[in-house]
C-alpha positions as CSV (number, residue, x, y, z in Angstrom):
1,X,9.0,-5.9,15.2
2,X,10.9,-2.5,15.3
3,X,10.0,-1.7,12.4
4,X,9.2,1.9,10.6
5,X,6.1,2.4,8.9
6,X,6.4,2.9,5.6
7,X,4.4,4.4,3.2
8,X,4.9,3.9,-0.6
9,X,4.4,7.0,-3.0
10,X,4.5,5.9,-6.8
11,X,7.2,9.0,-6.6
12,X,8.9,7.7,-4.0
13,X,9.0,6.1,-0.4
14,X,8.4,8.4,2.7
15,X,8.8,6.7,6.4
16,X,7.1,7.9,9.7
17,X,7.8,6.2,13.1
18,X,5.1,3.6,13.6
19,X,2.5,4.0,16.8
20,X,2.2,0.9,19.1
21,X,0.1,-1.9,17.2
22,X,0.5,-0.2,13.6
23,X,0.2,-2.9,11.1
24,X,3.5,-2.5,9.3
25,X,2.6,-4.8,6.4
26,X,0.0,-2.1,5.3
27,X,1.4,-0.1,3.0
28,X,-0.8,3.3,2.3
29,X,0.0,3.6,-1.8
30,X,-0.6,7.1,-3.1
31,X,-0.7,9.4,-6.4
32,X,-2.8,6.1,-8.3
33,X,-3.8,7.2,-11.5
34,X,-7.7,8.0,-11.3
35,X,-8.4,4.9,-13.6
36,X,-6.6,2.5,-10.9
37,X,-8.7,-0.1,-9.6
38,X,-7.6,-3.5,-7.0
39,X,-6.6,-5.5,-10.1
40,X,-4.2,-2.6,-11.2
41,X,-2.4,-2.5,-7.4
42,X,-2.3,-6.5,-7.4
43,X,-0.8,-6.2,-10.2
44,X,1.6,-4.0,-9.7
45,X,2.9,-5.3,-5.9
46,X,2.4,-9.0,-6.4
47,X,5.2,-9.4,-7.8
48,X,7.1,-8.1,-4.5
49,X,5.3,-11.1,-1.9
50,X,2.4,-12.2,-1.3
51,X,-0.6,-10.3,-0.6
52,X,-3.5,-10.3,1.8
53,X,-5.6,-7.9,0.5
54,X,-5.4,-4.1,-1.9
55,X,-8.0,-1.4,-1.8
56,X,-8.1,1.1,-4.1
57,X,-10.6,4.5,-2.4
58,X,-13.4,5.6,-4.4
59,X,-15.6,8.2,-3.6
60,X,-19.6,8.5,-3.4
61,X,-19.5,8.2,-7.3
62,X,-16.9,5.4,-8.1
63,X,-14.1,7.4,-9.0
64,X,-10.7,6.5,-7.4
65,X,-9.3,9.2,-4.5
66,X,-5.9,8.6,-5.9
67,X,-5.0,6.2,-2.9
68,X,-5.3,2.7,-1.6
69,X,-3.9,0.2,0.8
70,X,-1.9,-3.1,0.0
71,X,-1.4,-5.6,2.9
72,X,1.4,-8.0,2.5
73,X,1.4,-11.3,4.4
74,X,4.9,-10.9,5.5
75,X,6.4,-7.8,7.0
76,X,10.2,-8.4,4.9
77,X,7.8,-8.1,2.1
78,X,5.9,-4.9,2.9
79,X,9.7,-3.4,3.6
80,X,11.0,-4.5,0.2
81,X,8.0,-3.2,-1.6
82,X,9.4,0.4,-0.7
């Protein structure tokens, strides 16, 4: 797929060009609230397509980087999620 890469900001969408054999049903999901955990990104994407998988990054401690991943199953529903 010709797609763009697109990566979801809870302020907004942004878009890069995607390299070759980028996943563009990935999304990269940033500005989480530090309390965010998987539940709270299935949650709030589900609703959009279904989903593969969500991470939410924590560091050495537990505490959430402010980022995570969602991975959709279909690509038309990564795309509508921005």
């Amino acid at each position: 797929c010709a797609c763009l890469q697109q990566q979801v900001s809870m302020a907004g969408a942004l878009m890069s060009p995607v390299p070759p054999g980028a996943d563009i049903c990935n999304l990269y999901v940033n500005e989480l609230p530090l309390e965010a955990d998987d539940l709270f990104l299935y949650r709030l994407f589900s609703p959009l397509g279904a989903i593969t998988s969500v991470r939410v990054m924590r560091d050495e401690t537990g505490v959430s980087k402010g980022f995570g991943f969602v991975k959709f199953v279909h690509a038309h529903d990564a795309m509508g999620a921005i």
